[in-house]
C-alpha atoms as one frame of an Amber mdcrd trajectory, in Angstrom:
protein
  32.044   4.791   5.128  30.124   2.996   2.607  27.866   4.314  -0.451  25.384
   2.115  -1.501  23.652   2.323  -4.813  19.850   1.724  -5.181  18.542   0.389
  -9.099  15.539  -0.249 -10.630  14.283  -1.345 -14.462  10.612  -1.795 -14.814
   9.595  -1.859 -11.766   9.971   0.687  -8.892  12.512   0.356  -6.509  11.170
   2.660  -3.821  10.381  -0.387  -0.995  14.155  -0.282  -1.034  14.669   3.329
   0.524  11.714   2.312   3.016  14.057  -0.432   4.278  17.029   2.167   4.280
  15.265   5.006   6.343  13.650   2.791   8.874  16.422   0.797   9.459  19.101
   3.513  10.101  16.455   5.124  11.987  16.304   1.819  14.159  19.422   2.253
  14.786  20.065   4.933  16.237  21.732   6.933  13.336  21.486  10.676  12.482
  19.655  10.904   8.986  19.362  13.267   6.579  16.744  12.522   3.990  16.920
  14.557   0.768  13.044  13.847  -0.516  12.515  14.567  -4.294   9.735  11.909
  -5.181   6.936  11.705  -2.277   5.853  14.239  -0.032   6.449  13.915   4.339
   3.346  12.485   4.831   3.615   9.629   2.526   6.551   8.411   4.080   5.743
   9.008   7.274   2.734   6.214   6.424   4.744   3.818   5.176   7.399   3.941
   7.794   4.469   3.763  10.779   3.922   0.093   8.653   6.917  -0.331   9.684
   7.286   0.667  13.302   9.115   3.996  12.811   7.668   7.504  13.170   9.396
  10.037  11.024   7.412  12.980  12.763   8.871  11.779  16.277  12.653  11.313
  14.875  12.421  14.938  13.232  11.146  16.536  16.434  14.203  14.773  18.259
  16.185  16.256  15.496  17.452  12.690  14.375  15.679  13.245  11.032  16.988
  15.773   8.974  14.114  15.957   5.979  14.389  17.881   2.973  10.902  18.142
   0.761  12.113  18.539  -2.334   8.077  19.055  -3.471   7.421  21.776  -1.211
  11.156  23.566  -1.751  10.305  23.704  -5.021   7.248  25.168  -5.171   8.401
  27.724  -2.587  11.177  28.786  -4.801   8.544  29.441  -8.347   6.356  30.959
  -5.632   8.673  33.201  -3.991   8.257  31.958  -0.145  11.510  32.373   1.874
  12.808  29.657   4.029  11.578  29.013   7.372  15.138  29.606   8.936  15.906
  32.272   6.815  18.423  30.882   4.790  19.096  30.289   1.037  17.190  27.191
  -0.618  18.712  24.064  -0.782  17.189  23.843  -4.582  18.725  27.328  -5.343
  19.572  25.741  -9.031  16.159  26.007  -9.708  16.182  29.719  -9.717  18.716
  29.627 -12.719  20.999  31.697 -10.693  23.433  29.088  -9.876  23.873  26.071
 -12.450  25.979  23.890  -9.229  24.458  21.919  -5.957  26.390  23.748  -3.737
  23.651  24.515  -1.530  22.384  21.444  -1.609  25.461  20.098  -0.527  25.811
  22.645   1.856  22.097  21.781   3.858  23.718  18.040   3.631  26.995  19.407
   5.271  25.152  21.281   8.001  22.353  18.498   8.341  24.994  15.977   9.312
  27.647  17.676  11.071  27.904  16.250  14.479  26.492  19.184  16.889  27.977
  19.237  20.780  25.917  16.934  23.083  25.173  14.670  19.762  24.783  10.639
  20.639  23.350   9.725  17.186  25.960   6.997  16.218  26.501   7.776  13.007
  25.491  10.239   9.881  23.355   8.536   6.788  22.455  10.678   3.590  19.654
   9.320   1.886  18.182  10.696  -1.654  14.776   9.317  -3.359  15.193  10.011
  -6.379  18.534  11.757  -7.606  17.536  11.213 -10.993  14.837  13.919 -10.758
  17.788  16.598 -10.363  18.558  16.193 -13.794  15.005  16.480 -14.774  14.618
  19.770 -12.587  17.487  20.772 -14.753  21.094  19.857 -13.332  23.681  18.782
 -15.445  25.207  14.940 -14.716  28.260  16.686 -14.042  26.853  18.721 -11.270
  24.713  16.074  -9.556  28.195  13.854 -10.167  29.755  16.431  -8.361  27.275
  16.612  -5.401  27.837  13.310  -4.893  31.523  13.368  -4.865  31.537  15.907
  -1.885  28.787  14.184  -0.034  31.282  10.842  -0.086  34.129  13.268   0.965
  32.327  14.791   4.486  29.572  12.033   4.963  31.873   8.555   4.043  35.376
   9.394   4.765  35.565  12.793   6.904  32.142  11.529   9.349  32.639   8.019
   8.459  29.156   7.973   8.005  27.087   6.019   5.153  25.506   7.012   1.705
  22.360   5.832   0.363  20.952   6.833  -3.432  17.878   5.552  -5.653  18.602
   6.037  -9.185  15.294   5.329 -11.342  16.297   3.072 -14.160  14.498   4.647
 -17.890  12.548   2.391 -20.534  14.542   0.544 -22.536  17.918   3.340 -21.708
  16.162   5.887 -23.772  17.259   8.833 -21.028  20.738   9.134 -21.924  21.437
  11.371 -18.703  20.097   8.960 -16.147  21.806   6.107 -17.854  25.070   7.865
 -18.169  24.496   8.983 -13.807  23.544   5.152 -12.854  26.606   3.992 -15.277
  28.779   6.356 -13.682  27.629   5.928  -9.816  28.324   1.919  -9.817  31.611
   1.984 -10.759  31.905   4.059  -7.237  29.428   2.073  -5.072  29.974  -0.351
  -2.048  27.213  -1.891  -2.526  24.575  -2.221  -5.417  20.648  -3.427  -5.142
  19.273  -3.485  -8.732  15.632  -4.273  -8.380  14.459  -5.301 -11.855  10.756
  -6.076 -12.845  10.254  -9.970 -14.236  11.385 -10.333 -18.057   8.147 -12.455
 -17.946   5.527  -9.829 -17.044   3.083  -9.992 -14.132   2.935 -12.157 -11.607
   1.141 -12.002  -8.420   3.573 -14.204  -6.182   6.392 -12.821  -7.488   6.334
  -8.742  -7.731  10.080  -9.217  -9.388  14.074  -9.919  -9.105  16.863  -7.736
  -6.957  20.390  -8.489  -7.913  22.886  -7.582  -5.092  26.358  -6.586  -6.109
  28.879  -6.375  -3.627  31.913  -4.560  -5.279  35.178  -6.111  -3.588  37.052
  -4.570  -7.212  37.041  -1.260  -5.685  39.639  -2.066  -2.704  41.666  -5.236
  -4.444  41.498  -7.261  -7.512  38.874  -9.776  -6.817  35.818 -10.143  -8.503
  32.431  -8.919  -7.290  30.348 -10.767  -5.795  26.391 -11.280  -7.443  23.639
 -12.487  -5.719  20.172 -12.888  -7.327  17.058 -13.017  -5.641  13.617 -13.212
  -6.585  11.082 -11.081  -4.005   7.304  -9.877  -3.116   6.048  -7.223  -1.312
   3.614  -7.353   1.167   1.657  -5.234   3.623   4.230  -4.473   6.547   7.634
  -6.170   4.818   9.409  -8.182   1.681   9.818 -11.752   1.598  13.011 -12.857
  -0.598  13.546 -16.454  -2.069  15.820 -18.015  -4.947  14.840 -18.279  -8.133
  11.950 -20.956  -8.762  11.183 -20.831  -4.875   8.197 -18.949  -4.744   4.594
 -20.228  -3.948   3.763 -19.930  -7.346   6.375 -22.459  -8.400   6.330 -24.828
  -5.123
């Protein structure tokens, strides 16, 4: 029943989902991926790095995976859906302004079918900020997120995971205003941020961890810092001034 937030500010916070989808995965969960950024393949590379095949959980039907890239060009192309059924991306069309049948494919992705052992449902979505550049309002992708956290977190008990790509300098006023609005509602909050300092090779940047106990009593949250680099097959994670470079 948690949601957890995924940030990033000059730097790009997309190791982060890797973690996400190979570790549910791992475990045994049912996931449905909602893919806006990077095509199958490409994740299906980086997850073999890391011991999972994506093309093996999907033909198990553990991996629910939408490709938002291919969706979209068979909507401006007119290609039906393999099963027949209306796009998930129907927005695009301009005959519906809503995400109701995006919301919908999440619905029916992750609703427990009979014989199902999967031990729980995860949605995960890289990038939601490109809905508002494919043209949804932040009220509708607020809203699409607001149902998800009704079925998937408290109806399945199930889990919520969300990259939000941070703009230069807050000049996208939408994105800002979805990221503002999302982590006063998260669990859990990874803000990957690139060093204030510029490049450095042992040290690819900073995540900040924010575990929000305000949302279910009056304590204060709890803020961990962490510098980190990424390397061929994982992410090594040290405190600050604890990196080769510095030692």
């Amino acid at each position: 029943g948690k949601f957890t937030l995924l940030r990033d500010a000059r730097t790009d916070g997309s190791f982060l989902v890797h973690h996400f989808l190979s570790f549910y995965l791992r475990a045994g969960c049912k996931v449905c991926f909602v893919a806006l950024l990077q095509s199958f393949s490409h994740y299906n590379i980086v997850a073999q790095k890391l011991g999972v095949s994506l093309t093996a959980a999907r033909e198990r039907g553990q991996l629910v995976f939408l490709e938002g890239l291919k969706s979209c060009l068979d909507l401006f192309f007119g290609e039906k859906e393999p099963s027949g059924e209306p796009s998930p991306l129907q927005f695009l069309s301009g005959s519906t302004s809503n995400l109701k049948a995006l919301f919908d494919f999440v619905r029916t992705s992750l609703t427990p079918a009979e014989g199902d052992s999967w031990r729980g449902p995860v949605l995960l979505v890289d990038d939601l900020s490109l809905l508002l550049s494919l043209g949804a309002s932040p009220v509708a992708v607020l809203d699409f997120i607001h149902y998800c956290r009704v079925v998937v977190c408290s109806q399945l008990q199930g889990n919520i995971v969300v990259l939000v790509h941070g703009s230069e300098d807050g000049a996208d006023e939408e994105n800002e205003l979805l990221g503002t609005a999302l982590s006063h509602h998260s669990d859990l909050i990874l803000w990957a941020e690139g060093l204030a300092t510029g490049f450095c090779k042992d040290i690819h940047g900073e995540i900040k961890i924010i575990k929000r106990l305000s949302l279910q009593s009056t304590e204060q949250d709890v803020v961990q810092v962490y510098q980190y680099k990424i390397q061929e097959k994982n992410v090594s994670f040290f405190a600050r001034g604890l990196s080769a470079a510095v030692l």
